[in-house]
BADOVEX-805827 format. One record per residue (C-alpha): residue in three letters; residue number from 0; x, y, z. Coordinates in steps of 0.02 Angstrom, whole numbers, plus 50000, padded with zeros to 5 digits. Layout:
// residues N
SEMAR   aa    i     xx     yy     zz
SEMAR  Ala  NUM      X      Y      Z
...
// end
This chain:
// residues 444
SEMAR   aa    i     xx     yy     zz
SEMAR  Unk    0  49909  49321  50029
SEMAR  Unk    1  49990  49140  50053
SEMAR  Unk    2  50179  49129  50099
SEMAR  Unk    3  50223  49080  49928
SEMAR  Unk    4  50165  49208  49855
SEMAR  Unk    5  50316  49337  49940
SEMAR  Unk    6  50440  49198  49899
SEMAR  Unk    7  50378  49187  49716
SEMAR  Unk    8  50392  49377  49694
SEMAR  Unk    9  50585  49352  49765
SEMAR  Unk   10  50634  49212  49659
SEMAR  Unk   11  50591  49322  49518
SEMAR  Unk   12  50681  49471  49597
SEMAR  Unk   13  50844  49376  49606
SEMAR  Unk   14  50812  49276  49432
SEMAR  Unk   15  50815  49460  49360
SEMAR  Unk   16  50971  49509  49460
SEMAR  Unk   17  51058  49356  49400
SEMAR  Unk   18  51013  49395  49217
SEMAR  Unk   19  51076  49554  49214
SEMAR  Unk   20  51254  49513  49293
SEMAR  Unk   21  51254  49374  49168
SEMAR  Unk   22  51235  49489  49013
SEMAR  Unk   23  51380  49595  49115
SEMAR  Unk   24  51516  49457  49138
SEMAR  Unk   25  51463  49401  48957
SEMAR  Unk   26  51490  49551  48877
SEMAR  Unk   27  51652  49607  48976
SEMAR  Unk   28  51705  49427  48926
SEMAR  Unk   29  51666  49440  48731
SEMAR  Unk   30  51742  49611  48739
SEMAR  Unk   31  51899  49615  48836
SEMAR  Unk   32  51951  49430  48815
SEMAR  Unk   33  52119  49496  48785
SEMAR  Unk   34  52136  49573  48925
SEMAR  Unk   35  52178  49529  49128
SEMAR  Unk   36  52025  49441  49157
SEMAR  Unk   37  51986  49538  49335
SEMAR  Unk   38  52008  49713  49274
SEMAR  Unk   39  51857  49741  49176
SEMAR  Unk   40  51758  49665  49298
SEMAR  Unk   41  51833  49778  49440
SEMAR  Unk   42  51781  49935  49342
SEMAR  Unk   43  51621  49888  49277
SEMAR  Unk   44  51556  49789  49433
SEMAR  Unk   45  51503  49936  49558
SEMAR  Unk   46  51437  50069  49428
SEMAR  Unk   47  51330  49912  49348
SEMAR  Unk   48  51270  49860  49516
SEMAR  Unk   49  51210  50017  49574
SEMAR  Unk   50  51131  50026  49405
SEMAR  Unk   51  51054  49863  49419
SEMAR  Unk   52  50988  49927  49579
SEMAR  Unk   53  50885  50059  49486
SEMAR  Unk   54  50849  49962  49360
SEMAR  Unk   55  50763  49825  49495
SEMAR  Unk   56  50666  49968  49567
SEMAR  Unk   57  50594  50032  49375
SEMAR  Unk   58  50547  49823  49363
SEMAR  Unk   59  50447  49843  49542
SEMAR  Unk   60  50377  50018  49476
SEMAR  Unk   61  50288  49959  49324
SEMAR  Unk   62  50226  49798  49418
SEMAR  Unk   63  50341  49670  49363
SEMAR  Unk   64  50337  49587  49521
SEMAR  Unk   65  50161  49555  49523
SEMAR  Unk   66  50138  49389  49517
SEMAR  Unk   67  49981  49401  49432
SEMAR  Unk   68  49984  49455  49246
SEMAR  Unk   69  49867  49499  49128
SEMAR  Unk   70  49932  49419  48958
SEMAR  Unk   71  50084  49386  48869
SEMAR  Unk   72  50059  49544  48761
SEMAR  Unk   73  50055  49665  48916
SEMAR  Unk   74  50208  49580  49004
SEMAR  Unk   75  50311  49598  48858
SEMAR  Unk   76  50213  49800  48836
SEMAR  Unk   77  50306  49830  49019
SEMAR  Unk   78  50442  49722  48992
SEMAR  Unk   79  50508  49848  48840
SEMAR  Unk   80  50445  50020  48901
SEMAR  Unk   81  50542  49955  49085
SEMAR  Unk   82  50723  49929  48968
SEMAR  Unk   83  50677  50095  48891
SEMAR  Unk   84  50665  50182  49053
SEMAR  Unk   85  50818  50063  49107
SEMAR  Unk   86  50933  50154  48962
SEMAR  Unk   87  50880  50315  49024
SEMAR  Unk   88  50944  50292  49185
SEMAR  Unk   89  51091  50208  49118
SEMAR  Unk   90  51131  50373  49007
SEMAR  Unk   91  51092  50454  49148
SEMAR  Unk   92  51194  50386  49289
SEMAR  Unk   93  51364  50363  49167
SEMAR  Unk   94  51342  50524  49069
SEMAR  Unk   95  51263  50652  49200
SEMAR  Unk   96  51350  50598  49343
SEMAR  Unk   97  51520  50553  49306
SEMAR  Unk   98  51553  50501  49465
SEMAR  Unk   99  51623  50312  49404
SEMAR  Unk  100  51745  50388  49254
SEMAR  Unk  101  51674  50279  49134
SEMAR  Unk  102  51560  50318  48979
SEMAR  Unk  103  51524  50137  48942
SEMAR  Unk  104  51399  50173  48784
SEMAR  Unk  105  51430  49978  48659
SEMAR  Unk  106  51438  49908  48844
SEMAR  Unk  107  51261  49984  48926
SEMAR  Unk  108  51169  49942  48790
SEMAR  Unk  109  51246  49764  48739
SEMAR  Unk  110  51199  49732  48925
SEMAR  Unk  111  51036  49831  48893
SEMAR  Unk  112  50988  49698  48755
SEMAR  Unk  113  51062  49547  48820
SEMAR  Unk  114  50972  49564  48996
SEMAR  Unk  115  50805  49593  48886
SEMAR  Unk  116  50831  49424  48814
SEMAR  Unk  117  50877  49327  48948
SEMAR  Unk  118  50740  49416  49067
SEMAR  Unk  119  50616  49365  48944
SEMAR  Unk  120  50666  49171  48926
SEMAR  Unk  121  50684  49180  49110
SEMAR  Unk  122  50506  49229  49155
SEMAR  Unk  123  50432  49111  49050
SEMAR  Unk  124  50529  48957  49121
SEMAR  Unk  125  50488  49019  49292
SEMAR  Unk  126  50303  49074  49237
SEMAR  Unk  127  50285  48874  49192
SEMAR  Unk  128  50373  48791  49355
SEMAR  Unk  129  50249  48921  49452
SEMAR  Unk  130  50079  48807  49372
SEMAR  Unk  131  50179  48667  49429
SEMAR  Unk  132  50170  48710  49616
SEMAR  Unk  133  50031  48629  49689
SEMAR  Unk  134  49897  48756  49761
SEMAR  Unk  135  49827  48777  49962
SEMAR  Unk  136  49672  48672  49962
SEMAR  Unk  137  49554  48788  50053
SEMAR  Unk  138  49355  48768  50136
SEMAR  Unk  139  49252  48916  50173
SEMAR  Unk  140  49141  48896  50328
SEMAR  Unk  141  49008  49031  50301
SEMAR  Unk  142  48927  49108  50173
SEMAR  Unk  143  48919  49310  50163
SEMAR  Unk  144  48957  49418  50009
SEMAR  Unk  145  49135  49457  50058
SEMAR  Unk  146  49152  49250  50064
SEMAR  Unk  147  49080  49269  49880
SEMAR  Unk  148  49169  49390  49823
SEMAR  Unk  149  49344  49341  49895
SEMAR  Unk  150  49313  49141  49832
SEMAR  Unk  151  49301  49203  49655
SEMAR  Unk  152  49452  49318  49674
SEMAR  Unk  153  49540  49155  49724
SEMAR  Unk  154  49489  49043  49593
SEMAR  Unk  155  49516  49187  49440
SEMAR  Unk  156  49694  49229  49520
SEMAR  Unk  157  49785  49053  49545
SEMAR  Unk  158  49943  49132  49537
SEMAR  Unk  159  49894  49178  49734
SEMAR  Unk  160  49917  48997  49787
SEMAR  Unk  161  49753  48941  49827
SEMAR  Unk  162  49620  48813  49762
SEMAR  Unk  163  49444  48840  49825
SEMAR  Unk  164  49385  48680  49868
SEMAR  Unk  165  49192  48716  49950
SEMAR  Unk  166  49101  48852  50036
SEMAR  Unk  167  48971  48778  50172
SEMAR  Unk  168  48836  48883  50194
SEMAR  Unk  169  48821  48904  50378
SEMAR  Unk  170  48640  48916  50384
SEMAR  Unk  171  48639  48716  50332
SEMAR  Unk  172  48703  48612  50454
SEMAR  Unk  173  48877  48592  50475
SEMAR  Unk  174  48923  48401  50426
SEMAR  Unk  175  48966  48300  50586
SEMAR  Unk  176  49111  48195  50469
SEMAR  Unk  177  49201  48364  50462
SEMAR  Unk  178  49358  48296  50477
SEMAR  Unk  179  49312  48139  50370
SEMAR  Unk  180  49266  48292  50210
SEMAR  Unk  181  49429  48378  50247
SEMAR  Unk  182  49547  48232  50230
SEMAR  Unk  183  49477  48158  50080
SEMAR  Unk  184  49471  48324  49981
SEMAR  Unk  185  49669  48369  50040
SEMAR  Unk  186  49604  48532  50128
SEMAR  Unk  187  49743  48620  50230
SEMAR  Unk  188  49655  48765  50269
SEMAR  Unk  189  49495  48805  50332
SEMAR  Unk  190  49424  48984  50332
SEMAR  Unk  191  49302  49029  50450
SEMAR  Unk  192  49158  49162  50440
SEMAR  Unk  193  49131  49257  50608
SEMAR  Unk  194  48967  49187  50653
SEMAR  Unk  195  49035  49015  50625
SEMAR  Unk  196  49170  49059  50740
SEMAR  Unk  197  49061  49105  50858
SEMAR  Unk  198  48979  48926  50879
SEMAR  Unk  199  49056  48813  51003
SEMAR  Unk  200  49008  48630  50958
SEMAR  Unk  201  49087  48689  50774
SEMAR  Unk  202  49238  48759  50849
SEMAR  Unk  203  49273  48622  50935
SEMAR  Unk  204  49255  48518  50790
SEMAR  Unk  205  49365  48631  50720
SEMAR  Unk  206  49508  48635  50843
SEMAR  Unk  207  49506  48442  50813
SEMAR  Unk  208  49592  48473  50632
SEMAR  Unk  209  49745  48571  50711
SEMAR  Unk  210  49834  48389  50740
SEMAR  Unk  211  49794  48346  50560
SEMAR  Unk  212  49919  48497  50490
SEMAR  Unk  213  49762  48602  50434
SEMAR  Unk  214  49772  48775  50490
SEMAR  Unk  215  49627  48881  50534
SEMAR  Unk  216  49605  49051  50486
SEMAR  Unk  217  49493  49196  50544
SEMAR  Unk  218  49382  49248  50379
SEMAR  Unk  219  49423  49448  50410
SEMAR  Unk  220  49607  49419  50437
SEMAR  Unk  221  49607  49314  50288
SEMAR  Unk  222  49501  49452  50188
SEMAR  Unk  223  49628  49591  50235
SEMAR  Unk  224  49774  49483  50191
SEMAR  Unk  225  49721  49452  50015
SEMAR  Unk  226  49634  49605  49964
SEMAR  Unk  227  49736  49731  50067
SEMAR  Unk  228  49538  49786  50127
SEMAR  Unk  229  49472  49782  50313
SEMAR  Unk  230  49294  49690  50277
SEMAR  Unk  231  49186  49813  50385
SEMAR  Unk  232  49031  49731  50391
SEMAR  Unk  233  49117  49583  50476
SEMAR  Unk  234  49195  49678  50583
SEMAR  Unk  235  49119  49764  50749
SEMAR  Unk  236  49166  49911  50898
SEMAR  Unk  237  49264  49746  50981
SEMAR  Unk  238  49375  49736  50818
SEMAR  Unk  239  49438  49901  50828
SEMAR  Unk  240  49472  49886  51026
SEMAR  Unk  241  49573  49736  50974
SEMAR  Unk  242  49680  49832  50837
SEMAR  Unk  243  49701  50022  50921
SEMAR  Unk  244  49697  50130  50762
SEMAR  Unk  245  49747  50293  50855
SEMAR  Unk  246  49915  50225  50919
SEMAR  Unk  247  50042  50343  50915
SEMAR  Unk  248  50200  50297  50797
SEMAR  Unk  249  50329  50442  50873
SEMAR  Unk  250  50485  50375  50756
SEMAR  Unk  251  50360  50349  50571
SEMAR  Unk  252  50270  50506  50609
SEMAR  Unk  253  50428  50610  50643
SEMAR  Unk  254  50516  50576  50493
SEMAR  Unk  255  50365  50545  50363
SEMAR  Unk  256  50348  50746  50420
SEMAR  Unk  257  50527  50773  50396
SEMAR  Unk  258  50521  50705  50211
SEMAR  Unk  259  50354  50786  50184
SEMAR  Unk  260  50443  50950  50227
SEMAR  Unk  261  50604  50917  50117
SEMAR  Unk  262  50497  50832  49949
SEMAR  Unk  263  50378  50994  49959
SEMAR  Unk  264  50511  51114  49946
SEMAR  Unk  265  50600  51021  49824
SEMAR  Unk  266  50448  51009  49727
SEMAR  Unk  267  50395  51189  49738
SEMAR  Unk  268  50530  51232  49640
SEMAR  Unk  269  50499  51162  49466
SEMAR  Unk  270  50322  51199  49505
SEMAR  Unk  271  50364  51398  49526
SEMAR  Unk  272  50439  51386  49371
SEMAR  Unk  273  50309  51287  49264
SEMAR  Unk  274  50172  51386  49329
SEMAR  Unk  275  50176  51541  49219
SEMAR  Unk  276  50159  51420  49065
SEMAR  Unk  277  50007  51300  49141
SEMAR  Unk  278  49927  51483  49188
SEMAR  Unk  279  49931  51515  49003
SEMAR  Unk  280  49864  51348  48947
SEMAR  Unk  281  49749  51322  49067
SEMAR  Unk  282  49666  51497  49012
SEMAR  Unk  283  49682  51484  48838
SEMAR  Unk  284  49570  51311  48853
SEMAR  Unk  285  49447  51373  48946
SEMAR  Unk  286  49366  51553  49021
SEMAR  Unk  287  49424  51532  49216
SEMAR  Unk  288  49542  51568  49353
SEMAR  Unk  289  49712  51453  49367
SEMAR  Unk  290  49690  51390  49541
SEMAR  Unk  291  49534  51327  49603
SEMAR  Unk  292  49504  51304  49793
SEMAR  Unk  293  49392  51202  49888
SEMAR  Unk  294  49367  51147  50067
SEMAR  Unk  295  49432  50985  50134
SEMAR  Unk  296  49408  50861  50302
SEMAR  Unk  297  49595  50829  50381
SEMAR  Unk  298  49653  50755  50534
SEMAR  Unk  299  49526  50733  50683
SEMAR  Unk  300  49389  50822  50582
SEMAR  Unk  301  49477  50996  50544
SEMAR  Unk  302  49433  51090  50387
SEMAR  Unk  303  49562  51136  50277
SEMAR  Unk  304  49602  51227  50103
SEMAR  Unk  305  49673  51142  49962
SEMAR  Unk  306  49714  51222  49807
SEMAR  Unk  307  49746  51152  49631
SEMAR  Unk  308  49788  51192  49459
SEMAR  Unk  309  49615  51215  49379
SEMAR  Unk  310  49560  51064  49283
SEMAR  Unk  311  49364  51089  49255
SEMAR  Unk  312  49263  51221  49177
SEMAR  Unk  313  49247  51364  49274
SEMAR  Unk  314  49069  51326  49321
SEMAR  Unk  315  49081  51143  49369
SEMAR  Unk  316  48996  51146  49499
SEMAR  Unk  317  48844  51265  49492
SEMAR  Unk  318  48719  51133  49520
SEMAR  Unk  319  48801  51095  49694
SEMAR  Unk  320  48962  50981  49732
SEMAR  Unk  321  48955  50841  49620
SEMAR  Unk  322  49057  50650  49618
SEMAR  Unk  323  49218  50658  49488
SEMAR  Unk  324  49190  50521  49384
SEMAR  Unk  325  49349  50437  49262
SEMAR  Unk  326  49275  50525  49095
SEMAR  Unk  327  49195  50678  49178
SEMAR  Unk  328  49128  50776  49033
SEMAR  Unk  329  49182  50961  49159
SEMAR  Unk  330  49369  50920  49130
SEMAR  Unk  331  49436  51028  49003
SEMAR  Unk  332  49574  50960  48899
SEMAR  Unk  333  49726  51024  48967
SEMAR  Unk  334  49625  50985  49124
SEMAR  Unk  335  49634  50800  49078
SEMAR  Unk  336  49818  50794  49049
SEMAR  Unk  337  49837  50903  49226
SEMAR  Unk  338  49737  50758  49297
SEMAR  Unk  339  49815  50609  49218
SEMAR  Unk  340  49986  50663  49240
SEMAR  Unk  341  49934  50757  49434
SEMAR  Unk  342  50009  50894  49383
SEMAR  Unk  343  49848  50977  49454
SEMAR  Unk  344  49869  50929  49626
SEMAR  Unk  345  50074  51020  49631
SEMAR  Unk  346  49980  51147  49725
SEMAR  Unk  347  49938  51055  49876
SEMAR  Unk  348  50129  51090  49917
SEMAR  Unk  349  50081  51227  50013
SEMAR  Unk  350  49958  51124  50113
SEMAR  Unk  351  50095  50973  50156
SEMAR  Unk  352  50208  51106  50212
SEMAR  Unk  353  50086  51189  50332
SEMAR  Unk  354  50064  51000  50390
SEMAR  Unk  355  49877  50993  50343
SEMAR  Unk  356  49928  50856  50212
SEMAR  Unk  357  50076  50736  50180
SEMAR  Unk  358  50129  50655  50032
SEMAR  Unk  359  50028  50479  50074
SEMAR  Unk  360  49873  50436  50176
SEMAR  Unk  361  49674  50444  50135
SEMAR  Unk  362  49631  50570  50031
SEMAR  Unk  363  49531  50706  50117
SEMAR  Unk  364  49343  50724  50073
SEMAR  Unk  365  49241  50884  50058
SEMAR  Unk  366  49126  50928  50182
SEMAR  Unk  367  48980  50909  50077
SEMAR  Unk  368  49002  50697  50051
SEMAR  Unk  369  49068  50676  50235
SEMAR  Unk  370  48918  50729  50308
SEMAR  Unk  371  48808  50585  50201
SEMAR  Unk  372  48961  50468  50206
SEMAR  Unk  373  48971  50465  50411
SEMAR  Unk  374  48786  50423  50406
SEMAR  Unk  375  48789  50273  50291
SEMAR  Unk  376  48961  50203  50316
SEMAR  Unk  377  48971  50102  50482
SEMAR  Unk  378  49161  50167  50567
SEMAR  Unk  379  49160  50308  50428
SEMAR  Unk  380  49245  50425  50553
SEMAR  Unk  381  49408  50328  50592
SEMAR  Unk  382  49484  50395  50424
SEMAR  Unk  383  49524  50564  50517
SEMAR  Unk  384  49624  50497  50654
SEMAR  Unk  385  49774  50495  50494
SEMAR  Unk  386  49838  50644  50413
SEMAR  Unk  387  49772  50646  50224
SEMAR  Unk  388  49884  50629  50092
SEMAR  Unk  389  49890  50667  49924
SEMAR  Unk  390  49902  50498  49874
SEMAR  Unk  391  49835  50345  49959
SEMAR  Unk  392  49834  50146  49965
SEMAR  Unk  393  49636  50179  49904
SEMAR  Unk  394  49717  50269  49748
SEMAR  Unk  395  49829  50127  49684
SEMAR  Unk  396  49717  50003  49671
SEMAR  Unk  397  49557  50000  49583
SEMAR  Unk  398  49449  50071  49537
SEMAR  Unk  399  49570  50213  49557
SEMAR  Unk  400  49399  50336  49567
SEMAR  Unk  401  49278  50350  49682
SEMAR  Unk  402  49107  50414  49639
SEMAR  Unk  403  48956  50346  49745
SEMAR  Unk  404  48918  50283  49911
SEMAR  Unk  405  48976  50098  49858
SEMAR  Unk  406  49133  50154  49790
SEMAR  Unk  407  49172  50247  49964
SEMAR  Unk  408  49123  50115  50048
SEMAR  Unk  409  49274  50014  49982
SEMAR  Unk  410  49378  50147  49992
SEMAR  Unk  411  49355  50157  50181
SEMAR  Unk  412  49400  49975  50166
SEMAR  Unk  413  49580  49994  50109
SEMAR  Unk  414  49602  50173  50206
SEMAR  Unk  415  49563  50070  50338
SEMAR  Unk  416  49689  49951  50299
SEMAR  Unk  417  49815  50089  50275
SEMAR  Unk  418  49797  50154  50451
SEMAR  Unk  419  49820  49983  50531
SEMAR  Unk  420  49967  49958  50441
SEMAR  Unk  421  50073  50114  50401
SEMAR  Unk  422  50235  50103  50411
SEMAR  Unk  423  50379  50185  50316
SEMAR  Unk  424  50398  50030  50200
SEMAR  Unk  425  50211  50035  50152
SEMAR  Unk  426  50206  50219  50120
SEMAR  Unk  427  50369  50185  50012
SEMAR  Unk  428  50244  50050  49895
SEMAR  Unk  429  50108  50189  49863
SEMAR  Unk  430  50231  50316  49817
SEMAR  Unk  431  50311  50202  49690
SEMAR  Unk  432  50139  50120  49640
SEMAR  Unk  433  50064  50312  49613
SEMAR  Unk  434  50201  50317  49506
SEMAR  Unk  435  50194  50175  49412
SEMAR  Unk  436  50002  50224  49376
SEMAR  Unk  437  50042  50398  49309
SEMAR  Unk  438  50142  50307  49190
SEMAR  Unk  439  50038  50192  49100
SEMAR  Unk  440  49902  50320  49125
SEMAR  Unk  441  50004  50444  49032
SEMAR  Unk  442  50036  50306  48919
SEMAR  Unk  443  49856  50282  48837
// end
């Protein structure tokens, strides 16, 4: 992802944050003009900004900071059901916790409606000055199907900064007016393929555009960057040698544990309670026990048990273990809601607090696809060196299901990804990304 792209998504953070304490100070203003100017503003200004706090987080939740949208109608969709969640925390925060002594109710939502306004006018202006900004002229050396496929990812998402200017096949012959071709088309950066890479004379043609301001950027660290995938056919054993998967993180395993162990038995709570009444849906849709169990692969190879609320017909699977699919005809119909919602997967509790699961990392396969999977999927095995989770960077982006051999192949991609890079802050993003997907899921 180019630089601008983090800056953009900050510019609209604090555009937002401005907004709101501008619908504040204007409605403390029309309100209590009367009054000591500084004394509304004393009371109102930490409950509000605490509030504002929340209401930044329900923004990032439902993808508002995405800098690439799909259409006017669905901004304004999330833009409206994110103030209607906003006035729910509002009611909640001054009515059920009266910690702040005020019960502002003409103020929250005057601010409610005023922010909606002004957030709206404000995203458009900004939405127009971000076409102005001129875009990263880039060159592809190299021609595989992840150059393909992440060239016309580029040029259908020009809200991530770039402008593909030419892919050169490496099988032609690289032109010797390199430099020449990359000042006349304005290219500042130059992405290069592996086997390119590997070619001296073209390196050092390469290494001559440095002084020129262009910057020259490994294809696979380029790939990761903007598709938050590891490109595993580009990659080899040396790769992995380079970026030591297995290294211990003492401080983000310890606490990720510790909050595993305090969310679980949180969780297990409400989920004691709703259980008697799921047990009594879940059998009056369909013939079957309430839990079903299967065997899973965890950490370093280990089988496991995982149980769940039942969401299939009780005989799903007498043909042999079988691919879920999106609009699998064995989910019943309170199995569907279980599903959408994950309601169904509550009772994995038990597994996270016997520390065979935690809350976020790759999902954990059966037995029955690993075996295949490890034979067709170069690096297949890494995945076990995390401990599963019961959510994943795979699961928040799409195509949110998995159900072939190509589809785990990409999945290994971004649990891949995940491994190189977890960290508290990134297992922070899936959590409030899983969350933001149950909603509009539970939504349709």
């Amino acid at each position: 992802m180019s630089q601008s792209t983090d800056t953009r998504k900050l510019i609209l953070l604090l555009g937002d944050l401005v907004a709101f304490y501008i619908s504040l100070f204007a409605v403390l203003f029309i309100r209590y003009a009367g009054l000591e100017t500084g004394l509304p503003i004393r009371i109102h200004a930490l409950p509000f900004s605490i509030l504002f706090f929340f209401w930044a987080i329900v923004f990032y939740i439902l993808g508002l900071y995405e800098i690439i949208r799909s259409s006017a109608a669905d901004f304004i969709q999330r833009i409206l059901l994110a103030f209607t969640i906003n006035a729910l925390v509002g009611v909640i925060l001054f009515y059920f916790i009266p910690f702040f002594g005020i019960a502002p109710k003409l103020n929250l939502f005057a601010v409610l409606a005023l922010s909606a306004m002004l957030v709206i006018i404000w995203r458009q202006i900004i939405a127009s000055l971000f076409k102005s900004i001129p875009r990263e002229s880039v060159l592809f050396l190299g021609i595989t199907d992840e150059v393909l496929e992440l060239a016309s990812a580029l040029k259908k998402n020009v809200a991530l900064g770039y402008r593909v200017t030419e892919i050169m096949d490496d099988a032609a012959p690289i032109p010797e007016n390199l430099k020449e071709f990359v000042l006349q088309d304005k290219i500042s950066l130059v992405v290069v393929s592996p086997q390119v890479a590997a070619n001296g004379a073209i390196a050092k043609r390469l290494v001559e555009l440095i002084p020129l301001g262009v910057r020259i950027a490994n294809f696979a660290k380029f790939y990761e960057e903007n598709t938050g995938r590891i490109p595993i056919s580009l990659i080899t054993e040396q790769w992995f040698l380079e970026n030591p998967m297995a290294t211990k993180r003492l401080v983000f395993d310890l606490f990720k544990r510790l909050v595993d162990i305090i969310a679980a038995l949180i969780l297990l709570i409400p989920t004691a309670l709703a259980t008697p009444i799921l047990a009594i849906l879940i059998r009056l849709d369909s013939p079957g026990p309430i839990f079903y169990g299967q065997t899973r692969v965890g950490r370093y190879g280990r089988l496991f048990k995982i149980y769940k609320f039942r969401s299939m017909i009780a005989d799903a699977e007498q043909n042999g273990a079988k691919w879920a699919g999106e609009n699998d005809p064995r989910v019943t119909r309170v199995g569907k809601f279980l599903r959408v919602t994950r309601i169904d997967e509550l009772p994995q509790l038990i597994a996270v607090l016997q520390g065979n699961l935690s809350f976020v990392g790759p999902r954990p396969e059966r037995p029955e696809f690993v075996e295949p999977l490890r034979k067709e999927i170069p690096f297949y095995d890494i995945r076990h060196i995390a401990l599963p989770g019961l959510t994943g960077w795979a699961q928040i982006n799409p195509p949110y299901y998995y159900a072939s051999v190509q589809d785990a192949y990409k999945k290994l991609q971004y649990e891949l990804y995940y491994i190189a890079h977890r960290s508290i802050a990134l297992d922070l993003l899936i959590l409030l990304k899983t969350i933001a997907i149950v909603i509009s899921r539970a939504g349709r």
